[in-house]
PyMOL Python script that loads the backbone (N, CA, C, O; Angstrom):
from pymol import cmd

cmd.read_pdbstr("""\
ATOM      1  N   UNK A   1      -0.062   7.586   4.200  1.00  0.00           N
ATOM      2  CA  UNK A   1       1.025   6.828   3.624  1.00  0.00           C
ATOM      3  C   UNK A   1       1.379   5.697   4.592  1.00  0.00           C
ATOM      4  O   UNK A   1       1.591   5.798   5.800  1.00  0.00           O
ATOM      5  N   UNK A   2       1.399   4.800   3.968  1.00  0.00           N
ATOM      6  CA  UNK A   2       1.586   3.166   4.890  1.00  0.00           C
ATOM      7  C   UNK A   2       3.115   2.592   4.644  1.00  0.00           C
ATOM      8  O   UNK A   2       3.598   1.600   5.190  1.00  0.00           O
ATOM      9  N   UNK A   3       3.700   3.383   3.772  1.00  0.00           N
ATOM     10  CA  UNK A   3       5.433   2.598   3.449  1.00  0.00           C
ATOM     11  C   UNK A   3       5.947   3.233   2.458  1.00  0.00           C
ATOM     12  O   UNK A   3       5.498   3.276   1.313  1.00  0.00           O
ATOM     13  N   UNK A   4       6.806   3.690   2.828  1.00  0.00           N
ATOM     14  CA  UNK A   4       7.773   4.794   1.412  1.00  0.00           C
ATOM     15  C   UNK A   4       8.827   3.673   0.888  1.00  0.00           C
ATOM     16  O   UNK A   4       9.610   3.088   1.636  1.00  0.00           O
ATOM     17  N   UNK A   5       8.741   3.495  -0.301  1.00  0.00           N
ATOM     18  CA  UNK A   5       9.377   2.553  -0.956  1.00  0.00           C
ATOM     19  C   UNK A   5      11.522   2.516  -0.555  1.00  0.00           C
ATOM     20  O   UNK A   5      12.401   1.830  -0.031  1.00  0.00           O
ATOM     21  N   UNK A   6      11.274   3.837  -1.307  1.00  0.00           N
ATOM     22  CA  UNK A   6      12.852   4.403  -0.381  1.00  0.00           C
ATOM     23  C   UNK A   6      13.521   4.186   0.871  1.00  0.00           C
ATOM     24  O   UNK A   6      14.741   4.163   1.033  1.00  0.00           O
ATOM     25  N   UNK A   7      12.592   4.020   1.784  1.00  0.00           N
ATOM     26  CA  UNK A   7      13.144   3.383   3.133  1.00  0.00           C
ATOM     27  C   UNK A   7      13.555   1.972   2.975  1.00  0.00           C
ATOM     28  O   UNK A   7      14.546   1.499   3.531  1.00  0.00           O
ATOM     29  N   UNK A   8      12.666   1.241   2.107  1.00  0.00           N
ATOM     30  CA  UNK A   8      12.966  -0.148   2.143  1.00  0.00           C
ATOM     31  C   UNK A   8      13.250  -0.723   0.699  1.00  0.00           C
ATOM     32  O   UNK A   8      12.632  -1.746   0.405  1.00  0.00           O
ATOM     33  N   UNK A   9      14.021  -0.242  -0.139  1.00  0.00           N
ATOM     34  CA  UNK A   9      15.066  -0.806  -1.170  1.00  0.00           C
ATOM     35  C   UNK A   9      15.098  -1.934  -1.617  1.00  0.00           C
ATOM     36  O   UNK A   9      14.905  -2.285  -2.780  1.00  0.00           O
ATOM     37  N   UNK A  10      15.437  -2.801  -0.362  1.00  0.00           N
ATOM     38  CA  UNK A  10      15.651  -4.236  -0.488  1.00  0.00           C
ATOM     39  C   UNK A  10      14.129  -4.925  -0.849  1.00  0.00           C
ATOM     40  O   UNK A  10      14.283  -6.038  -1.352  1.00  0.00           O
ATOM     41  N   UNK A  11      12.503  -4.474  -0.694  1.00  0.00           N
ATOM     42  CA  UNK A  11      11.452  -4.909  -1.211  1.00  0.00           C
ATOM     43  C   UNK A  11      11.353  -5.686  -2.747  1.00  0.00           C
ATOM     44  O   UNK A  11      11.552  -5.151  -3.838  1.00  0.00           O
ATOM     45  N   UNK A  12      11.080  -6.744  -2.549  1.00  0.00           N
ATOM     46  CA  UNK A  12      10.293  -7.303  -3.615  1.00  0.00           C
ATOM     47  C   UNK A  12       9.139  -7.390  -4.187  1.00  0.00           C
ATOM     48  O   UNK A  12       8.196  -7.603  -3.425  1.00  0.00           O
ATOM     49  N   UNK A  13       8.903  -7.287  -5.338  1.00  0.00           N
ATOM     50  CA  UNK A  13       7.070  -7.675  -5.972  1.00  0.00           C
ATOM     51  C   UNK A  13       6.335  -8.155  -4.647  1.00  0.00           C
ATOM     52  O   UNK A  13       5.639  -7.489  -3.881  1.00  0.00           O
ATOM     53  N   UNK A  14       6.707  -9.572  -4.591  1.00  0.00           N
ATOM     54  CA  UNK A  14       5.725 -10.682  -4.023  1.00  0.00           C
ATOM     55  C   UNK A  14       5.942  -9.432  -2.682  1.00  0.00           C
ATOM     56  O   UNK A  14       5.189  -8.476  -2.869  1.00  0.00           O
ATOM     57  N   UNK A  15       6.883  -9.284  -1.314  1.00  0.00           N
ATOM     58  CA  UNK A  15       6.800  -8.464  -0.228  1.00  0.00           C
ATOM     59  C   UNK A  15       5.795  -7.412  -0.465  1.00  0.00           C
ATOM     60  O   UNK A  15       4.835  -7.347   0.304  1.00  0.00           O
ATOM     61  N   UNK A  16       5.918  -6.495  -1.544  1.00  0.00           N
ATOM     62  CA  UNK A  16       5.348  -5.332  -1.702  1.00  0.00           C
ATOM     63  C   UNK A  16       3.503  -6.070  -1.627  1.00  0.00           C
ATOM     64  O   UNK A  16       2.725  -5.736  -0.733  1.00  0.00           O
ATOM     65  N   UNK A  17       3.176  -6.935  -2.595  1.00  0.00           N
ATOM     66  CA  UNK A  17       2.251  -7.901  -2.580  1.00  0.00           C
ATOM     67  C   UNK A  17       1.042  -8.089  -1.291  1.00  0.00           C
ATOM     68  O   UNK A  17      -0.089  -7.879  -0.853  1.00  0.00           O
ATOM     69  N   UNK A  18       2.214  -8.595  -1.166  1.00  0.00           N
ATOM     70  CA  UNK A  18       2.063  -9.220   0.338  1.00  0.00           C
ATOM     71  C   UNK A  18       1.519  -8.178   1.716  1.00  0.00           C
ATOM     72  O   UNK A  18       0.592  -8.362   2.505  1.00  0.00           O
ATOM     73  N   UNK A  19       2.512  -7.047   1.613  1.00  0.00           N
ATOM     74  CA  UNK A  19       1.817  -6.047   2.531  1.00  0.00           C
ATOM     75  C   UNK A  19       0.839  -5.033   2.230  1.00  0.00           C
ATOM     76  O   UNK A  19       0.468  -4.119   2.967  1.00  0.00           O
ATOM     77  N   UNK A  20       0.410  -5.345   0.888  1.00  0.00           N
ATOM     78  CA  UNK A  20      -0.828  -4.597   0.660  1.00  0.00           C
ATOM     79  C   UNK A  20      -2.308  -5.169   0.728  1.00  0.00           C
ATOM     80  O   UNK A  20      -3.402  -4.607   0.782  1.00  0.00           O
ATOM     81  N   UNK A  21      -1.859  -6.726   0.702  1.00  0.00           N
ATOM     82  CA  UNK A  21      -2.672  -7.667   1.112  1.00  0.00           C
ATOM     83  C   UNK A  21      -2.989  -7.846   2.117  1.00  0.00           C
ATOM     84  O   UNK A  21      -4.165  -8.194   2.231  1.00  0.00           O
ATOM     85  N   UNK A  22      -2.107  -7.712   3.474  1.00  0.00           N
ATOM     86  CA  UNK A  22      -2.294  -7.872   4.889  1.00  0.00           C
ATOM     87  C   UNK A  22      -2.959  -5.971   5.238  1.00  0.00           C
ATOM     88  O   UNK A  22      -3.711  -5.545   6.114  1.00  0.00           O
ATOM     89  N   UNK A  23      -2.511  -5.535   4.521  1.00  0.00           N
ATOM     90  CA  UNK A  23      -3.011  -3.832   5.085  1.00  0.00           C
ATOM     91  C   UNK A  23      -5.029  -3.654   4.568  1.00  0.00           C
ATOM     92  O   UNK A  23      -5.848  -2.780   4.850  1.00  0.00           O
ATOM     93  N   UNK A  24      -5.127  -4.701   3.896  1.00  0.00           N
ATOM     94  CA  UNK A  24      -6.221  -4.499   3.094  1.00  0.00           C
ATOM     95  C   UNK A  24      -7.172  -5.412   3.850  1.00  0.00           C
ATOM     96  O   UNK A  24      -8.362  -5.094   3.844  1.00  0.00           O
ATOM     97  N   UNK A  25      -6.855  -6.334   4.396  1.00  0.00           N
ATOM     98  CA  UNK A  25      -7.079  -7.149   5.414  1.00  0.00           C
ATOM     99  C   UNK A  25      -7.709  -6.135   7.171  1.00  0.00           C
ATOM    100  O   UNK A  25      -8.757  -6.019   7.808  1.00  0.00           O
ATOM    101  N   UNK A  26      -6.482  -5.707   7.246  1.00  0.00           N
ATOM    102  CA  UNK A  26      -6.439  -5.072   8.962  1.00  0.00           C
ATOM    103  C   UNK A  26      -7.440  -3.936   8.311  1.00  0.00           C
ATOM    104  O   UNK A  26      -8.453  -3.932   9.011  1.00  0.00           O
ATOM    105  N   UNK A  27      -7.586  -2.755   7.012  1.00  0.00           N
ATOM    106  CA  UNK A  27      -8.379  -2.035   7.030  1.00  0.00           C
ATOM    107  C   UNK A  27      -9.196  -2.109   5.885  1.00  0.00           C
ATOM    108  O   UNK A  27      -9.068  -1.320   4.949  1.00  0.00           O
ATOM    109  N   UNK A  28     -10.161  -3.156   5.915  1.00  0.00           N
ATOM    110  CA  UNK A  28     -11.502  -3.027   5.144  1.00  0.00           C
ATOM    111  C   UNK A  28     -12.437  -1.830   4.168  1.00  0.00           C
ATOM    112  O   UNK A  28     -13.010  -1.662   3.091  1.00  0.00           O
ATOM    113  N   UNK A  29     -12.129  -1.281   5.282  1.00  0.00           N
ATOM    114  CA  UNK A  29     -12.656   0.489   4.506  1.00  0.00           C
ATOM    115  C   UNK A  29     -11.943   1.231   3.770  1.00  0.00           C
ATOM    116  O   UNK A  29     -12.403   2.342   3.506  1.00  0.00           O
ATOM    117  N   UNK A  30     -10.706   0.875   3.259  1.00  0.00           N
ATOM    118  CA  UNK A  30      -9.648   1.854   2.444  1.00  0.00           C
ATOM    119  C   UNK A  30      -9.149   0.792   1.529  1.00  0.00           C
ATOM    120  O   UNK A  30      -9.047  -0.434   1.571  1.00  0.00           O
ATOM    121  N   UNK A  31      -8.800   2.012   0.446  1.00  0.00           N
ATOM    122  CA  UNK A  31      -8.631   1.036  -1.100  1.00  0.00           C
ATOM    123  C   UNK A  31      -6.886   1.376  -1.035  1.00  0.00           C
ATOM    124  O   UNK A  31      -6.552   2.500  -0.660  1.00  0.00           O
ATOM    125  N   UNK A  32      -5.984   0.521  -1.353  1.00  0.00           N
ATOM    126  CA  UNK A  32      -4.804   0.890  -1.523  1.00  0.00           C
ATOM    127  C   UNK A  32      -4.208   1.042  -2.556  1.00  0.00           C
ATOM    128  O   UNK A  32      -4.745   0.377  -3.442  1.00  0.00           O
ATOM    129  N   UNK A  33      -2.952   1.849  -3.060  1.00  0.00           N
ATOM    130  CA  UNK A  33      -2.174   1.619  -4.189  1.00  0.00           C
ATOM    131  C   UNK A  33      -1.001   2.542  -3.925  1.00  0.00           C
ATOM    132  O   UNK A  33      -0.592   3.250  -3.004  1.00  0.00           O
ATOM    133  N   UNK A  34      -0.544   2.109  -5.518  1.00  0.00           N
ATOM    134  CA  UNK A  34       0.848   2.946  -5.411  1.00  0.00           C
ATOM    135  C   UNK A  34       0.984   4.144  -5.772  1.00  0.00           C
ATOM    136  O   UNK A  34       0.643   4.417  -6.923  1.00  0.00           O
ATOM    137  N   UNK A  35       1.484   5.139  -4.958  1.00  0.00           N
ATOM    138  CA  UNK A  35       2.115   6.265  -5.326  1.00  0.00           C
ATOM    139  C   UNK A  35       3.183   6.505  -6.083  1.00  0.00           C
ATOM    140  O   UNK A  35       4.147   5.994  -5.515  1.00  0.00           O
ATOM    141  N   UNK A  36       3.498   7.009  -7.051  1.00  0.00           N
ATOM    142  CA  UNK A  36       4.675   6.967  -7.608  1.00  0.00           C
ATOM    143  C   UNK A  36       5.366   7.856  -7.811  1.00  0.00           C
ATOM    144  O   UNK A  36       6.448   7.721  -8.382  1.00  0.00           O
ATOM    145  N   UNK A  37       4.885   9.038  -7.374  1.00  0.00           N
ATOM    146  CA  UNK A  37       5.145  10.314  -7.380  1.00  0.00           C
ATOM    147  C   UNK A  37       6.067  10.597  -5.546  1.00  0.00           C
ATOM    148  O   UNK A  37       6.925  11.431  -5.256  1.00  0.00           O
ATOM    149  N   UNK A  38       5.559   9.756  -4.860  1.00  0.00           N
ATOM    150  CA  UNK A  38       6.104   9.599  -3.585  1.00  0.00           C
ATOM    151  C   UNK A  38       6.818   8.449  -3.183  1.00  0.00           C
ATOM    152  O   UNK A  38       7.663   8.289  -2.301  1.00  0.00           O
ATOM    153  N   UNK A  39       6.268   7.615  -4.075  1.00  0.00           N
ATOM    154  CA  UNK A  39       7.196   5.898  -4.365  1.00  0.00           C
ATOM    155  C   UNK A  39       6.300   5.414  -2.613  1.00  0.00           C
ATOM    156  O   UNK A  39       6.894   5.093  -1.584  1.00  0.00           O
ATOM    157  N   UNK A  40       5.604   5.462  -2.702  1.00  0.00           N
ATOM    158  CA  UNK A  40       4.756   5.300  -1.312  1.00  0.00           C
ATOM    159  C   UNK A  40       3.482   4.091  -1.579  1.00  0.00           C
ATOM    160  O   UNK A  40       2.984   4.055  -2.705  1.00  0.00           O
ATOM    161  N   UNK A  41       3.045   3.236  -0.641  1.00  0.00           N
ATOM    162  CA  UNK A  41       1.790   2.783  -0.497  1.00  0.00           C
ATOM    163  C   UNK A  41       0.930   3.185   0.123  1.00  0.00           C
ATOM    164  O   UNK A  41       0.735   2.913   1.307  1.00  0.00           O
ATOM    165  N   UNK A  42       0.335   3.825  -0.492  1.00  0.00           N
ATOM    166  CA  UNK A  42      -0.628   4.745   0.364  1.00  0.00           C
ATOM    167  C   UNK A  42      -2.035   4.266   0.301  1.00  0.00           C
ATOM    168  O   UNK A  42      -2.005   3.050   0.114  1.00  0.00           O
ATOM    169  N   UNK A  43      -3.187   4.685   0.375  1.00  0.00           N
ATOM    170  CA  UNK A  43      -4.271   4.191   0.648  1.00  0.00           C
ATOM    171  C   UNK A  43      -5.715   5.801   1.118  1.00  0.00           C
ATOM    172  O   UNK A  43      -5.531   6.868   1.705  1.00  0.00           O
ATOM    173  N   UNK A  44      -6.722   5.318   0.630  1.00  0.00           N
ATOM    174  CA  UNK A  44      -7.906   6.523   0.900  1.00  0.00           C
ATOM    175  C   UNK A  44      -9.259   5.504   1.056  1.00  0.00           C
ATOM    176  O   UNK A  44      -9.230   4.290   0.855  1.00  0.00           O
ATOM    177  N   UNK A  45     -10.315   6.201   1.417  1.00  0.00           N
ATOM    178  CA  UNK A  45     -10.887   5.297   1.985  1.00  0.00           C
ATOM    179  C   UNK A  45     -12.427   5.036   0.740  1.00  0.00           C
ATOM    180  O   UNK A  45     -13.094   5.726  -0.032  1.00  0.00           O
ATOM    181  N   UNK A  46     -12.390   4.201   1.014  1.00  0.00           N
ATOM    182  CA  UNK A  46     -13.500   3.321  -0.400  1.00  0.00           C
ATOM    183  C   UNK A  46     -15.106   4.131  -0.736  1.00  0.00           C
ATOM    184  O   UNK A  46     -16.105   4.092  -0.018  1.00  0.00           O
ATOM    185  N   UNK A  47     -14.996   4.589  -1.592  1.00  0.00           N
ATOM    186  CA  UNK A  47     -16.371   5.391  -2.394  1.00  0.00           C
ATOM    187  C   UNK A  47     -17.418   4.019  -1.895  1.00  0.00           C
ATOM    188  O   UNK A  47     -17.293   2.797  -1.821  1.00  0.00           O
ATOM    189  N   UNK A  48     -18.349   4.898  -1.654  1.00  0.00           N
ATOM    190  CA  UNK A  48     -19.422   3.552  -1.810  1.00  0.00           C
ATOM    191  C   UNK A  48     -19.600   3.447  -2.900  1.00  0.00           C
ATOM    192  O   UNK A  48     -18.911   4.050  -3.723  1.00  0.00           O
ATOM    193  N   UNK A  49     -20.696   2.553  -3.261  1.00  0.00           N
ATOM    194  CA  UNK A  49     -20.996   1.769  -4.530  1.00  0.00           C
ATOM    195  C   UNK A  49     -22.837   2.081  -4.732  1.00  0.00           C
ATOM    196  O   UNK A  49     -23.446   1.588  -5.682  1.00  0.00           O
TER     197      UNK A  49
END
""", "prot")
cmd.dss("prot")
cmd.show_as("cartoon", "prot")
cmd.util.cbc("prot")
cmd.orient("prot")
């Protein structure tokens, strides 16, 4: 888990955006998304192809 939504309230679309973009960036090998069950951005690492 990379950011529990609940801690940070005040987040916007574009912010939320934005740091899944820079996290996707710093780690190449992991696919990210949202949890919603944890309200979390979490992330696992990429199936090959």
């Amino acid at each position: 888990m990379h950011l529990r939504l609940k801690d940070r309230p005040d987040l916007t679309v574009g912010e939320l955006y934005e740091i899944m973009m820079e996290l996707s960036q710093k780690y190449p090998d992991r696919e990210f998304f949202f949890d919603g069950d944890e309200q979390a951005i979490c992330s696992r690492p990429k199936k090959a192809r």
